[in-house]
N, C-alpha and C positions, 0 to 999 in steps of 0.2 A: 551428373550434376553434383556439386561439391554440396556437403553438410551445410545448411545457413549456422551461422554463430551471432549471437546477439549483441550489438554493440556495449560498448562502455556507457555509462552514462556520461563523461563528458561529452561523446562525440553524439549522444544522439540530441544533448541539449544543443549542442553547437549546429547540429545537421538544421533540426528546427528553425531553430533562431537564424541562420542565414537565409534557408528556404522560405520563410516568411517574407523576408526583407527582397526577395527576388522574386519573388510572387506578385508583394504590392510594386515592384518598380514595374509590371509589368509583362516580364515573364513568363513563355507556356513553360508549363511542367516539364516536360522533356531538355528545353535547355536548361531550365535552372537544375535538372539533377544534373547535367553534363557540365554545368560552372563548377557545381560542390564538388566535382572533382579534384579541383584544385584547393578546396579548403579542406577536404578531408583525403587525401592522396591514397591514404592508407587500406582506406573504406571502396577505391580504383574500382575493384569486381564486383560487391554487394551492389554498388549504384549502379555498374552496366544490367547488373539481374532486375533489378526493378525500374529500369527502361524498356528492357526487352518484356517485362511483364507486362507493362501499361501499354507499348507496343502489340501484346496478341490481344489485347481487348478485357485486361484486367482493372481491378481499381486501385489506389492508390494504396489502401488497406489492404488489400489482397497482394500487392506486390511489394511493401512493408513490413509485411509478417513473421515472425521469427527476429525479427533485425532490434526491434524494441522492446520496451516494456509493455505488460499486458492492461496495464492502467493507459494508455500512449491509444493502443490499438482500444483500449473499450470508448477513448474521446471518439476516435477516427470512423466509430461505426456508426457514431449519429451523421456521420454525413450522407447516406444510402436516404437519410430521407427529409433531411434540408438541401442538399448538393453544396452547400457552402464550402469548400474544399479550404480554399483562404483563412476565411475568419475562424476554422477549427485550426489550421497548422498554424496562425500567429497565435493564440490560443494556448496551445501546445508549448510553446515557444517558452510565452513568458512565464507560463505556471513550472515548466521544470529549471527554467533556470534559478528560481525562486527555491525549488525545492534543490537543484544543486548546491545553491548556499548552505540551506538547511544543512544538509548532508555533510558540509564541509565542517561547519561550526560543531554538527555533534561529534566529528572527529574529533576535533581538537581539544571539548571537554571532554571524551574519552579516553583522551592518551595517556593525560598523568595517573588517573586512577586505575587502568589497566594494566598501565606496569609499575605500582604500587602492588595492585593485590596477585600480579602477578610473581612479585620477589617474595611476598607473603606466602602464599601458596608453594612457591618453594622451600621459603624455609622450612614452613612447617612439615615439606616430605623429608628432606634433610634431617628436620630434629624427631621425627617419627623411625624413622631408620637409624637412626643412632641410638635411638632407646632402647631401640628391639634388640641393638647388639649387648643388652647388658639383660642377664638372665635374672636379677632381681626386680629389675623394674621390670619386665614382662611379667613376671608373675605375679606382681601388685596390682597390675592396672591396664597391661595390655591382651590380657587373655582373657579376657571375659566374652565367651562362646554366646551367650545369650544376645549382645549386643551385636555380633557378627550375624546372626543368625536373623534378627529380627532388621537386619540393616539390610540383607540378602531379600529377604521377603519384600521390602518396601521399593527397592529396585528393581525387583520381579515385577510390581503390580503398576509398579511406576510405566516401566515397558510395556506391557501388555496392554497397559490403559491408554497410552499411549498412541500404540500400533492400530486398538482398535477405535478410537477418536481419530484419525488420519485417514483410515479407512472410511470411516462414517461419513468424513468430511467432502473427501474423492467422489463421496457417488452420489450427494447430493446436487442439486439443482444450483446454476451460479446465482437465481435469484435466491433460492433460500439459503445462500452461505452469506449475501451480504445481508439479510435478515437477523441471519444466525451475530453476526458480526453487532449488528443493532443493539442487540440484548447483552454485549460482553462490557462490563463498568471498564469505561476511563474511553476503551476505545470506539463504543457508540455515540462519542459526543465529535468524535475526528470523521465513524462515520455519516452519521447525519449531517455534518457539513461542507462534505464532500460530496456526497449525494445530492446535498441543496442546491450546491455548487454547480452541479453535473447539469442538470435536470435546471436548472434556471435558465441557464444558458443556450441551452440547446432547444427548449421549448420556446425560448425569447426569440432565435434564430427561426424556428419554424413557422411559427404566428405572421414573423414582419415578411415572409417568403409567402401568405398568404393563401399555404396549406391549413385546409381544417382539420381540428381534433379528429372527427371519423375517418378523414383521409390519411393521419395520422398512424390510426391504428392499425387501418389497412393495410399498412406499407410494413408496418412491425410485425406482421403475422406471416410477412412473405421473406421476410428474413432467414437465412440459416439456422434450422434447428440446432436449439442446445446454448446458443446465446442469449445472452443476458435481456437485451433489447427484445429478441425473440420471442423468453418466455414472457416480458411484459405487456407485449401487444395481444400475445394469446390469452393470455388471464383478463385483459382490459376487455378482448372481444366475448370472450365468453360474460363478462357482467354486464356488459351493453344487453348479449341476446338476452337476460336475464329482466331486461328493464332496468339494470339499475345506471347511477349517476361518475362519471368518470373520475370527478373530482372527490364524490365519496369515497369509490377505494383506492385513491392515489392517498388521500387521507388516513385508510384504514389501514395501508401497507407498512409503515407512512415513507414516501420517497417524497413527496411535494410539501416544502418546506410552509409552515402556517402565515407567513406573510405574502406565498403565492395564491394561494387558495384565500384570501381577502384582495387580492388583486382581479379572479375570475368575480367576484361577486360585487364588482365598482361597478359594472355596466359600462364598461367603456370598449372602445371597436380592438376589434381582431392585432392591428399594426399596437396601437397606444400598449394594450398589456403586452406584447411582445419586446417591445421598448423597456417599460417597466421590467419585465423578466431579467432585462439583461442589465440592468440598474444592480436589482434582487441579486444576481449570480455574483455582482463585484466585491458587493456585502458581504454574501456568505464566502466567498473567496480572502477578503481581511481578516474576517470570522475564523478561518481556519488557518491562517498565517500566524495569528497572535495567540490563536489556542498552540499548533508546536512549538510554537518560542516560550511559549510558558510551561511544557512540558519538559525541550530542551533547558531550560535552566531550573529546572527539578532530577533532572539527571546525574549531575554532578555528586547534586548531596546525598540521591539514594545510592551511587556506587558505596562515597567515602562511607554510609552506612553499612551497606555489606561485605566490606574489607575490616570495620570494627567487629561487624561478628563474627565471623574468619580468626580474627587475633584474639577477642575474649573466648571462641573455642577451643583454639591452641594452647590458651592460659589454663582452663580447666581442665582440659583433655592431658597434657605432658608438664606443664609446670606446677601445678597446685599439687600435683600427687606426690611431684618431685620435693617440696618444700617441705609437705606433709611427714615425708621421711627425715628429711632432713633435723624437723622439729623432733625429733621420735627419737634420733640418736642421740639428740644434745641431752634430754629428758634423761 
């Protein structure tokens, strides 16, 4: 069996995005991966391997795996207990093609400023190597041992702190790493809203499918150890056997965004707040659209930022000392 390789993101937005659209025309599963053939030629074998997967009795997530992204596969797992197959791959569909733009756009404010501080960066090894070749300015200003030394340590500690923050992170739990992720400034406000996001929709989907909350959790605990969904139905069953309220520790986690949890407390039937959830998901899904566009156009300015301190280091680092002398001879 060949290695899987994990598609491009062009081609898995495009895989989505058609398999939606051949889904809702109609569609069993097995032809529309045999159409995408022809829209992804390329992809020919990947798609025969997850026909022959869905063929011995796999599920679509299962014979998917490797092929996408791990964000793609964590949507794909809430269907083990909605079965909505559909309404998660259009789903799927449109959130990445969105995020494809994204990804395009910070290219292209990337580009000029990358290779700005990359002709910078060269210069400045350029004018460092041509200093070095003149034995009096080494000894004014480029041999100071103390600074080699203490620059040596801070790269030492750098690494190692590093290595073992990497480590730390490996062997934790995928629920306590998006937790972990909660607590980090700038990007616990992208996670929270993607979690809002997650979890709106998918519970909006379960409600109107007229699974109960208990049955819910039921189905999360019989899930494959070590996932995400996994650990949350286990942690949810153990606060049930506890007596306590499910919405208190979705609260207390916090995954359940605070305009769902004023949604469970309307008193309204099972289908209605599922409705509403998936209202809630669209919300936090704009929510999180115009938070990275407001980040993407902060990006720009913080590069042109550290390409100035790049050049006022180079200025004090090799020209001020150079000047310094200069003054010293005229004197």
């Amino acid at each position: 069996m060949s290695k899987i390789k994990k598609w491009s993101h062009k081609d898995q937005v495009l895989f989505f995005e058609t398999l939606s659209d051949l889904i809702q025309s109609g569609y069993p599963m097995r032809e529309a991966l045999e159409s995408m053939m022809v829209v992804l030629p390329n992809r020919k074998n990947d798609l025969n391997c997850i026909r022959g997967a869905l063929a011995e009795g796999q599920t679509f997530e299962e014979g998917i795996l490797g092929y996408v992204d791990r964000t793609i596969q964590f949507q794909l797992s809430f269907v083990k207990l909605h079965g909505d197959l559909g309404a998660v791959i259009y789903e799927i569909g449109a959130h990445e093609y969105e995020r494809n733009a994204q990804l395009q756009k910070m290219r292209s404010l990337m580009l000029y400023p990358a290779c700005l501080l990359l002709l910078t960066i060269v210069f400045g090894t350029m004018l460092g190597s041509f200093l070095q070749t003149s034995s009096k300015v080494d000894q004014t200003f480029l041999s100071d041992g103390a600074t080699r030394v203490i620059g040596s340590i801070l790269g030492i500690f750098l690494i190692v702190g590093g290595q073992a923050l990497w480590r730390w992170y490996n062997h934790i739990s995928t629920l306590k790493r998006w937790l972990f992720w909660l607590k980090v400034p700038i990007v616990n406000r992208l996670m929270k809203l993607t979690i809002g996001y997650y979890v709106s929709f998918h519970m909006g989907i379960l409600l109107q499918s007229g699974v109960g909350i208990a049955e819910v959790v039921k189905n999360l605990t019989q899930l494959k150890p070590g996932r995400f969904l996994s650990e949350i139905g286990s942690a949810m069953m153990k606060h049930m056997q506890q007596g306590g309220d499910l919405i208190d520790y979705l609260q207390a986690m916090p995954l359940l965004p605070t305009e769902a949890q004023i949604l469970f407390s309307t008193g309204k039937s099972q289908l209605e707040i599922g409705k509403d959830l998936e209202r809630l998901a669209r919300v936090k899904k704009n929510q999180l659209d115009k938070t990275i566009e407001r980040l993407l156009l902060l990006l720009q300015p913080l590069c042109f930022a550290v390409i100035g301190i790049v050049i006022v280091s180079l200025y004090l680092n090799y020209l001020l000392p150079i000047y310094s002398e200069i003054g010293d001879l005229e004197i």
